[in-house]
N, C-alpha and C positions, 0 to 999 in steps of 0.2 A: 465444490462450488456448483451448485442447481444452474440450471439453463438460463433461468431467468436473469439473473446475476449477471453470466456470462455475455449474453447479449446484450444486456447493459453498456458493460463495458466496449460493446465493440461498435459501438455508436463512438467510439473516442477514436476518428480515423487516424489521430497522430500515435495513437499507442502501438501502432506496425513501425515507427521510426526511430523507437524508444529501446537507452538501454538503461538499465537500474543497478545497482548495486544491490546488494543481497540486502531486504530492507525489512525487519519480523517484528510485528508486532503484536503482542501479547497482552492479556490483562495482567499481567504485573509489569511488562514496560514495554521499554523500543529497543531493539541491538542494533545497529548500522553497523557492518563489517566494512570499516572505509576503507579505501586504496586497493579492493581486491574485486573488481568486475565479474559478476556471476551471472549476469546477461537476464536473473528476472528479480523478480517481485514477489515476495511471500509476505502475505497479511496471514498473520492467525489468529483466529478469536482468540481459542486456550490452546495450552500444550497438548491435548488430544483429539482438535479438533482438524479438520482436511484443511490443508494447505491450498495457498492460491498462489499459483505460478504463474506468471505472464509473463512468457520470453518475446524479451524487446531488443532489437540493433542497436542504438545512439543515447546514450546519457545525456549530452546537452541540448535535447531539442524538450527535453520537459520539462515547461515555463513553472508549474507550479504543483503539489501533489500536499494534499492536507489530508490527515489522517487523525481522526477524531475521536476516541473510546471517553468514555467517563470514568473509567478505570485506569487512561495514561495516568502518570506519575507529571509532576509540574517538572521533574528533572526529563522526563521521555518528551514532554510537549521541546521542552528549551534545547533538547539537542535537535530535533526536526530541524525549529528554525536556524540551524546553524547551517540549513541548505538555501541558500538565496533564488536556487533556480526550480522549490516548489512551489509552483504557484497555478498550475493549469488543470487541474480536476481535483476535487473533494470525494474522499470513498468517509461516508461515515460508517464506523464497526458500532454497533447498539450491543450495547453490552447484555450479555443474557443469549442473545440471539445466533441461530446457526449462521454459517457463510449465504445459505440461501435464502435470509431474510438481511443479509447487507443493505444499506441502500446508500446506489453509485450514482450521484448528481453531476 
């Protein structure tokens, strides 16, 4: 993940109080490894492209997290929302695009 990206995300002061389940997203879907705490966050565009870790503390202080490809599957959108507690930052992945052209709203 490029600098730019990087410091994006770190305008989100509550992501230092956050902890995530191991959470991969790909353009062919979403895997959520539930019930096993891995303390970050991996988005990946493709299967050979750089991971993005963000090691975070606390699972329940992240109000919301949406995760947007054109390439989810309607089955990868409907398991997201089977998490009530994303709801506090949008990363959209643009599909085509390296990690350092993400853009984190």
């Amino acid at each position: 993940m490029g600098d730019a990206a990087i410091e994006a995300l770190s305008q989100f002061e509550n992501l230092n109080a956050l902890s995530l389940r191991h959470v991969q997203v790909s353009r062919t879907g979403l895997d959520v490894l539930e019930g096993k705490p891995i303390k970050a966050l991996t988005i990946r565009e493709a299967p050979d492209c750089n991971d993005l870790i963000l090691k975070m503390p606390t699972w329940e202080f992240l109000a919301q997290l949406w995760i947007r490809n054109e390439a989810l599957s309607d089955e990868a959108m409907a398991s997201l929302a089977r998490f009530p507690h994303l709801n506090a930052w949008r990363i959209e992945v643009a599909t085509g695009l390296s990690p350092d052209a993400w853009n984190v709203l």
